[in-house]
ROMIFI-933953 format. One line per 8 residues: number of its first residue (from 0); for each residue z, x, y negated of C-alpha. Coordinates in nm, 2 decimals. Example, Ala and Ser with C-alpha at 12.3 -4.5 7.8 and 13.67 -1.06 7.14 Angstrom:
2
0	0.78:1.23:0.45  0.71:1.37:0.11
This chain:
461
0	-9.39:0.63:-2.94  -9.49:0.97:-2.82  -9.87:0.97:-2.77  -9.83:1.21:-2.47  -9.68:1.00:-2.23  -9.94:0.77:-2.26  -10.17:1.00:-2.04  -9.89:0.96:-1.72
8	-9.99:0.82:-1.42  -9.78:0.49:-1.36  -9.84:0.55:-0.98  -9.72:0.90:-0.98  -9.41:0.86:-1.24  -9.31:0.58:-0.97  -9.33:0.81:-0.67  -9.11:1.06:-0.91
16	-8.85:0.76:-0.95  -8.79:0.70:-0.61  -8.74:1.06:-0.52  -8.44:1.07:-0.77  -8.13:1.10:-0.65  -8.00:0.91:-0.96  -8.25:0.65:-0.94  -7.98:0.35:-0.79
24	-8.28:0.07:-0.66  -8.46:0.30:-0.39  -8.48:0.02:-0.15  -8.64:-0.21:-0.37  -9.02:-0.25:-0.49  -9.09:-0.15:-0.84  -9.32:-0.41:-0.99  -9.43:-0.16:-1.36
32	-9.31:0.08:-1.51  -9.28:0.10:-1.90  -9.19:0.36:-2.14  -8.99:0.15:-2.40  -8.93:0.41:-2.65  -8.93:0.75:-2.66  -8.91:1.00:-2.97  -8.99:1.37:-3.01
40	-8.63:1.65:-3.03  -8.87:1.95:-3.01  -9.23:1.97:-3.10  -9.28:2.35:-3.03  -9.35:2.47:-2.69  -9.16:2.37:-2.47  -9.16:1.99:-2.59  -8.91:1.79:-2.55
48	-8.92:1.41:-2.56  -8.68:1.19:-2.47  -8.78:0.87:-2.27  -8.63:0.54:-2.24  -8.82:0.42:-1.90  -8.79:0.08:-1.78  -8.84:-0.05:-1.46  -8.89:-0.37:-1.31
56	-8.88:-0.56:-1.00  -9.12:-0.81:-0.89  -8.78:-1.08:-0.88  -8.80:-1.01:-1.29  -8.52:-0.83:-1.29  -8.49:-0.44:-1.48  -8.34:-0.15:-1.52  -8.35:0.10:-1.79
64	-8.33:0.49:-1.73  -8.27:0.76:-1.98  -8.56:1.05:-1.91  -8.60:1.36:-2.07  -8.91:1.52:-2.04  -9.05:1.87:-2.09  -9.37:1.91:-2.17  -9.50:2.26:-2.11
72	-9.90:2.43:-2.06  -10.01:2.41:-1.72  -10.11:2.77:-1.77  -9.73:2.87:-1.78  -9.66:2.81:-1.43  -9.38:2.54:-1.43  -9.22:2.41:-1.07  -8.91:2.26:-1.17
80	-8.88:1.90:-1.09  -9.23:1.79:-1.19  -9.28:1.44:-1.28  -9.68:1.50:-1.30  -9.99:1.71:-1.43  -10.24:1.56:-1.72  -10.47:1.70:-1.93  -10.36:2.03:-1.89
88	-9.99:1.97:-1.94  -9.69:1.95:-1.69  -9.47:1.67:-1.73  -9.11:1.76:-1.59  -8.76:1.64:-1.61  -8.66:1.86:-1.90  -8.29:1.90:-1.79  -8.40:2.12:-1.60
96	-8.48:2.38:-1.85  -8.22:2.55:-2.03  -8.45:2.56:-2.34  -8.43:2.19:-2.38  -8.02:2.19:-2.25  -7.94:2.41:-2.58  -8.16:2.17:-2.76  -7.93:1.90:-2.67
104	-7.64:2.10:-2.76  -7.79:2.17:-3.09  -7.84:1.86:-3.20  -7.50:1.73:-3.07  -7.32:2.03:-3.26  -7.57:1.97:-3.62  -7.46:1.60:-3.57  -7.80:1.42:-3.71
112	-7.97:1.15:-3.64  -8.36:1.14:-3.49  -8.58:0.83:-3.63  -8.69:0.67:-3.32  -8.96:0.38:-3.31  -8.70:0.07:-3.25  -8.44:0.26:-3.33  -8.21:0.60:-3.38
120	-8.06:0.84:-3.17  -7.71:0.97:-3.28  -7.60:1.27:-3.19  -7.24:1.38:-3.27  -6.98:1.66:-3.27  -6.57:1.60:-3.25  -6.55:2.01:-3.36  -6.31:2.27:-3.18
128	-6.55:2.33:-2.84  -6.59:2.67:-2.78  -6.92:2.85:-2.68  -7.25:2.93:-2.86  -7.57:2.78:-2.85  -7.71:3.12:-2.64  -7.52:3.01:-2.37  -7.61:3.08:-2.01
136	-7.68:2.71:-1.92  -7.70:2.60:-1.53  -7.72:2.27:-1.34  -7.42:2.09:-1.16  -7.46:2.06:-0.79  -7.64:1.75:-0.67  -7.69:1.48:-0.90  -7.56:1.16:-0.83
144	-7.59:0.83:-1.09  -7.58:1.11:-1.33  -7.70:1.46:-1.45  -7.44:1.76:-1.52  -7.51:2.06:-1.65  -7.29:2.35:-1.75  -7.31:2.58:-2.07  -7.12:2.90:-2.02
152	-6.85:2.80:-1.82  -6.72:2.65:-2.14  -6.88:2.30:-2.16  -7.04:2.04:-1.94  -7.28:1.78:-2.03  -7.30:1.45:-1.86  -7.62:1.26:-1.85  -7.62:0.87:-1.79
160	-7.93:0.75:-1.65  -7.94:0.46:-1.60  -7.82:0.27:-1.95  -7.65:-0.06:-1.95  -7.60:-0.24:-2.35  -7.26:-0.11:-2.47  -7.03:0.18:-2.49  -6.97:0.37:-2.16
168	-6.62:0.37:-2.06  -6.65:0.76:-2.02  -6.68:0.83:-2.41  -6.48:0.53:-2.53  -6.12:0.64:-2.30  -6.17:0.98:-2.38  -6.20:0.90:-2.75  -5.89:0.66:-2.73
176	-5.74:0.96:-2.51  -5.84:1.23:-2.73  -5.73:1.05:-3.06  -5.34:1.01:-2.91  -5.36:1.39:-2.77  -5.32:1.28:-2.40  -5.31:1.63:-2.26  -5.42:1.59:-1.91
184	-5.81:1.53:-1.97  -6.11:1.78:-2.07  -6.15:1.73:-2.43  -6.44:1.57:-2.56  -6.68:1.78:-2.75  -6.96:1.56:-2.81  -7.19:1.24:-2.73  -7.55:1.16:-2.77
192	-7.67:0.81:-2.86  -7.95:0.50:-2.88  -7.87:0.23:-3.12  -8.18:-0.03:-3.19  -8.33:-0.34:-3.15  -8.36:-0.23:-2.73  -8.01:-0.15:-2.68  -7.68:0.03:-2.80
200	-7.59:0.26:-2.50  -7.44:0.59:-2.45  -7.62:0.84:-2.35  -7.42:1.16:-2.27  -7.11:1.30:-2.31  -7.01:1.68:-2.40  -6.64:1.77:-2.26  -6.45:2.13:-2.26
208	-6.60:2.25:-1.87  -6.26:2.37:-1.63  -6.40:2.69:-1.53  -6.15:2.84:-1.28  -5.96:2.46:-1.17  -5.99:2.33:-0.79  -6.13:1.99:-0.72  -5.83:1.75:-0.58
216	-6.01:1.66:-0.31  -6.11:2.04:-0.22  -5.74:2.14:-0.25  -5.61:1.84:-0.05  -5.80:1.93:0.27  -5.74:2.33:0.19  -5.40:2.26:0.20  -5.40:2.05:0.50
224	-5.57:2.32:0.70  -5.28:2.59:0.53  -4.96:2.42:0.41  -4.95:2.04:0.42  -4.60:2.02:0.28  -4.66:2.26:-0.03  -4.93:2.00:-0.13  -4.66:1.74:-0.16
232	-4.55:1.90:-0.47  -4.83:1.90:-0.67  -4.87:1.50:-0.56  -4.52:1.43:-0.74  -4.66:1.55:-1.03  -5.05:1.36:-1.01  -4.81:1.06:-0.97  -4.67:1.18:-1.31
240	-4.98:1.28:-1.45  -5.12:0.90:-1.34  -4.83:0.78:-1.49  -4.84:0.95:-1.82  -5.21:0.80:-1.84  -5.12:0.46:-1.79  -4.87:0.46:-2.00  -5.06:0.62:-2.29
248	-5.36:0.39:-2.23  -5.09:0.08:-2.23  -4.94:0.18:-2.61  -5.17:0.06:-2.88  -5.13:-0.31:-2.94  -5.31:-0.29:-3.25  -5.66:-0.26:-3.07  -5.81:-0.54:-2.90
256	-6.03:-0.34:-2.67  -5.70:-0.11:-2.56  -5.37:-0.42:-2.67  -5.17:-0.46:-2.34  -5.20:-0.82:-2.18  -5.03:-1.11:-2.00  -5.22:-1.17:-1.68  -5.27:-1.49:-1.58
264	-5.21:-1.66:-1.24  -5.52:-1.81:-1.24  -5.71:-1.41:-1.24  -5.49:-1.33:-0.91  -5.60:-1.62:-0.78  -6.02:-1.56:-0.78  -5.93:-1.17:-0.73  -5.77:-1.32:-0.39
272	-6.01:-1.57:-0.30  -6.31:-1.26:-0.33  -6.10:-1.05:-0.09  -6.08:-1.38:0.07  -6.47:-1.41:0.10  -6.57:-1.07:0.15  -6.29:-1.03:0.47  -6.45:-1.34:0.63
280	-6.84:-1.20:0.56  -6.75:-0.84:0.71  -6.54:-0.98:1.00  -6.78:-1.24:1.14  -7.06:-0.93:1.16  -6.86:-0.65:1.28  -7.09:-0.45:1.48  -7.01:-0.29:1.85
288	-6.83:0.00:1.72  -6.52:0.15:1.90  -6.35:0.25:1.64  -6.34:-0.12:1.49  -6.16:-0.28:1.80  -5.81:-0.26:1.66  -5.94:-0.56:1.38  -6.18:-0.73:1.60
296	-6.10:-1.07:1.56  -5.85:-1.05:1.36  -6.02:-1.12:1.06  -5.78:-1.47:1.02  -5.50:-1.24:1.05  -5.61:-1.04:0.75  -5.65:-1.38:0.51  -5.33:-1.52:0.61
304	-5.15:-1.16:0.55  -5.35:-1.16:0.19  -5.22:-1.54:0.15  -4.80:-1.38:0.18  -4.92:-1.12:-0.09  -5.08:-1.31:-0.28  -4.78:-1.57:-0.32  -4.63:-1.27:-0.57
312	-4.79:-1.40:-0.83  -4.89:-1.26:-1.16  -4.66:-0.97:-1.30  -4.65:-0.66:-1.56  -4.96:-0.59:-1.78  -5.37:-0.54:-1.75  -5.43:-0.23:-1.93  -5.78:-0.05:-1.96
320	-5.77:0.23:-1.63  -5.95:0.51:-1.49  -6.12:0.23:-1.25  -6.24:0.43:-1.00  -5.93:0.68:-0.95  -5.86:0.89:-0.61  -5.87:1.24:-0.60  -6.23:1.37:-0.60
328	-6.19:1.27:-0.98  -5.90:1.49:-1.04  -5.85:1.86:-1.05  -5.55:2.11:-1.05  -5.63:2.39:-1.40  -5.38:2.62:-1.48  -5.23:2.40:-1.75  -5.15:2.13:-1.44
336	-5.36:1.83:-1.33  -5.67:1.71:-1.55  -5.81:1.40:-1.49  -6.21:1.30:-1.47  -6.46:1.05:-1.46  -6.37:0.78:-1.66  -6.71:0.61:-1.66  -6.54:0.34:-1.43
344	-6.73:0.25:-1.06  -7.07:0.37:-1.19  -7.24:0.07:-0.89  -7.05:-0.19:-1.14  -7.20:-0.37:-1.48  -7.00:-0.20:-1.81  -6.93:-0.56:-1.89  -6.69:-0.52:-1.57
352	-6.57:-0.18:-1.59  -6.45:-0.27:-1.95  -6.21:-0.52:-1.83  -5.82:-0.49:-1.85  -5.68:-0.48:-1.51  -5.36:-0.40:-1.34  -5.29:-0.01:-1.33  -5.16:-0.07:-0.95
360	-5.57:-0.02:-0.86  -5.59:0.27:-0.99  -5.26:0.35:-0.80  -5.39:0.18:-0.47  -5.74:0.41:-0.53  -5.50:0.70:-0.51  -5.31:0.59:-0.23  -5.61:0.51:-0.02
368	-5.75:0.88:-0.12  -5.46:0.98:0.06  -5.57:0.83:0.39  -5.94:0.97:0.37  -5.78:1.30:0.29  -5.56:1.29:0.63  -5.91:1.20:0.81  -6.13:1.43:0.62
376	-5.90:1.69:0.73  -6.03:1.60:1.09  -6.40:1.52:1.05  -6.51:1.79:0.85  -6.28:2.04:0.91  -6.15:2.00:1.27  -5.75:2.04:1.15  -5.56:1.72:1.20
384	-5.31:1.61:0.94  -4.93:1.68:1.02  -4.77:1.40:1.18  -4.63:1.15:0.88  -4.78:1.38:0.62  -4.98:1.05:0.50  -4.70:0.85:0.43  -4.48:1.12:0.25
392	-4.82:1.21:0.05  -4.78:0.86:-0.07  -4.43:0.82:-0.09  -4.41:1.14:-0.28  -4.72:1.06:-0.55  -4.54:0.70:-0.58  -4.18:0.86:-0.73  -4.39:1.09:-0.96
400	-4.55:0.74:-1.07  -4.27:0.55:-1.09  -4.05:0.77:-1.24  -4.29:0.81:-1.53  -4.52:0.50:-1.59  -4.35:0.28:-1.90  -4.22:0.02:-1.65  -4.29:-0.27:-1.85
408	-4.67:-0.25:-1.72  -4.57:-0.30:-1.37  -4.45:-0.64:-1.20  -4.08:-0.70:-1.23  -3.88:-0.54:-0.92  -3.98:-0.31:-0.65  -4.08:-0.62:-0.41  -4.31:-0.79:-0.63
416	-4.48:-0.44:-0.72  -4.52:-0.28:-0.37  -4.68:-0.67:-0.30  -4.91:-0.65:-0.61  -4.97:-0.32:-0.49  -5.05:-0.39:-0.10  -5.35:-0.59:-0.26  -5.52:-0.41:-0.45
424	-5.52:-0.13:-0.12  -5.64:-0.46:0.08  -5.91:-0.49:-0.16  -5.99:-0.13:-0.18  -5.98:-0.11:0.22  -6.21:-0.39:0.24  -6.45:-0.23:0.02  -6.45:0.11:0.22
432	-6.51:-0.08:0.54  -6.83:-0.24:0.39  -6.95:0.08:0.25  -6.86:0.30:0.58  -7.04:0.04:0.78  -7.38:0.08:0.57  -7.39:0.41:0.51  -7.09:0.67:0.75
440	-7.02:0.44:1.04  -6.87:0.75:1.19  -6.61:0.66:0.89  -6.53:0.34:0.97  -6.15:0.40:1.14  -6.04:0.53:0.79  -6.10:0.18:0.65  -5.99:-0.01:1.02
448	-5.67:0.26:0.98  -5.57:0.09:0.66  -5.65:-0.26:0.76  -5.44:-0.24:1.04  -5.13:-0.07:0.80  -5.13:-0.40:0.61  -5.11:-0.62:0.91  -4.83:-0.42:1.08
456	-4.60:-0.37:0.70  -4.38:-0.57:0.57  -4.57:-0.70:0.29  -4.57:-0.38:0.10  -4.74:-0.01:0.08
């Protein structure tokens, strides 16, 4: 254990917690925090020490946070995101120095491993990255569950924070991705991480950075406010792209965590009865909204119309998936579409986000992307969607899909998958209108907008 961080203030380091955007349990009273292991990667000035923090709550539940911290003289003026001052030393979160950024990247590309007290950190290279280790190295935007930063415009480094026992989806598909030369992701260049008697958790993952591409979502509301219909095009070919992925994730029977399986009727069954549960919570405290009267009440209607869909039954495969797909996680390079972000819904336990599930939710994601594009158009940039252009945005992405994804993954028929299909957007609207109300109620029609499409269809998307 580092010596140094013995002289942090508990008080102050817990003030520095809550201010983190990445820090998930803001609302909640932290009980004590404790430094669980840490281990020197630099000893000259400025020091770097990487942290394994936990934090608990006074219901005896934790959470564990990876922290890198700088350690610089007081005398050299540092302002960056200080954690605290002691004994003549500023503590700070050390991805924010570049100095300690290349370190990472130095140890990822040497590919040792660093002795740690309860246990070792692994860093490793997969070779064929370009960019030196004198990179110009900046932060990404604002941080989120994670930390980004950027080395040259030719590589990006995710951070996971907060560190759950297991591999993170993120590195394991990209791996399995990478290893069968799926084109359409941003190759993997390397991965830091813990392995000890605490835990075995990822800690960061090195991809090829897409200097020059256009978010999805950026490109979906540019195009909106331009040419609506030239968009369509490059949806047939996401739905190929999403297609392509699902099939390639789908092909190796020969390893358990990836082998293709049989759903069973009994796993459509509680996936139905938790829509079930969370339609009745939501609908029985709708609050006075005008933009929620077109469900008001109707909260029966929306279980029996889940009942009918539900009567489908079990169909296709459960594959691994992106599992939290729509098209902020997607971008358009010049080599065609590229796909991010497969950490899975980072608000979820891996244990879950590992799970083999039907690739129609990662399709039904996409599809309900479509209807927040059409309404972001409005809100944030004042340009209503064309009349329709919605439904042929989805029709169009579902051909691409359809006419690409191995078939044998999908119920059998049209019917039973555009049914399969209509509930895993029923699930995903429910969701949105549960998030919208605690956090954008200004949002809520999007969610009411596709609760209301179910009700009026036919039974399918």
């Amino acid at each position: 254990m580092d010596e140094l961080l013995d002289t942090l203030d508990e008080d102050r380091l817990r003030d520095w917690f809550v201010e983190q955007c990445w820090f998930g349990s803001k609302t909640r009273e932290i009980a004590h925090l404790n430094v669980l292991e840490s281990v020197t990667l630099r000893e000259e000035t400025p020091r770097l020490v990487l942290a394994l923090i936990e934090v608990r709550f006074p219901s005896g539940t934790h959470e564990v946070y990876q922290v890198p911290i700088g350690v610089r003289p007081d005398d050299e003026e540092w302002t960056e995101r200080v954690i605290a001052e002691a004994g003549g030393l500023t503590f700070y979160d050390a991805l924010a120095d570049p100095a300690h950024a290349r370190e990472l990247l130095h140890l990822m590309r040497s590919g040792v491993d660093v002795q740690a007290h309860d246990g070792t950190l692994g860093f490793r290279w997969s070779g064929g990255a370009a960019g030196g280790g004198d990179m110009e190295v900046r932060p990404v935007g604002v941080e989120q569950s994670n930390s980004s930063i950027v080395f040259g415009e030719a590589l990006i480094l995710k951070a996971f924070r907060r560190l759950e026992p297991g591999v993170n989806p993120e590195l394991e598909l990209l791996r399995f991705l990478s290893d069968r030369d799926f084109p359409h992701i941003a190759p993997i260049a390397g991965w830091f991480h813990y392995e000890g008697s605490l835990m075995d958790a990822t800690l960061g993952v090195l991809q090829e950075y897409l200097a020059g591409a256009t978010d999805g979502w950026d490109l979906a509301l540019d195009a909106l406010a331009s040419d609506a219909e030239a968009f369509l095009g490059h949806l047939h070919a996401l739905g190929a792209v999403t297609g392509e992925l699902h099939t390639t994730l789908g092909s190796e029977a020969g390893d358990p965590a990836f082998a293709p399986e049989q759903p069973s009727t009994e796993a459509l069954a509680i996936l139905t009865a938790t829509i079930d549960e969370e339609i009745e919570r939501i609908f029985v405290e709708l609050p006075d909204l005008e933009a929620l009267d077109p469900i008001r009440g109707r909260g029966q209607d929306v279980q029996e119309r889940l009942q009918l869909l539900s009567h489908v039954g079990a169909g296709g495969r459960i594959i691994r998936t992106h599992g939290d797909y729509h098209l902020g996680q997607t971008m358009l390079a010049d080599r065609g579409w590229v796909l991010l972000d497969f950490e899975g819904e980072p608000g979820r336990p891996i244990s879950q986000r590992r799970l083999k599930r039907s690739p129609l939710r990662d399709v039904a994601g996409m599809l309900r992307s479509f209807s927040y594009a059409a309404a972001g158009s409005r809100i944030l940039r004042g340009t209503p969607a064309p009349e329709g252009w919605e439904d042929r945005a989805r029709q169009t992405f579902l051909d691409g899909y359809l006419e690409t994804v191995d078939s044998g993954l999908l119920p059998p028929g049209e019917d039973p998958t555009r049914k399969m299909l209509a509930i895993f957007e029923l699930e995903k609207a429910v969701y949105e209108l549960r998030y919208e109300l605690n956090n954008r109620p200004d949002w809520v029609a999007i969610p009411t907008a596709g609760i209301v499409r179910l009700l009026e269809s036919n039974g399918g998307p």
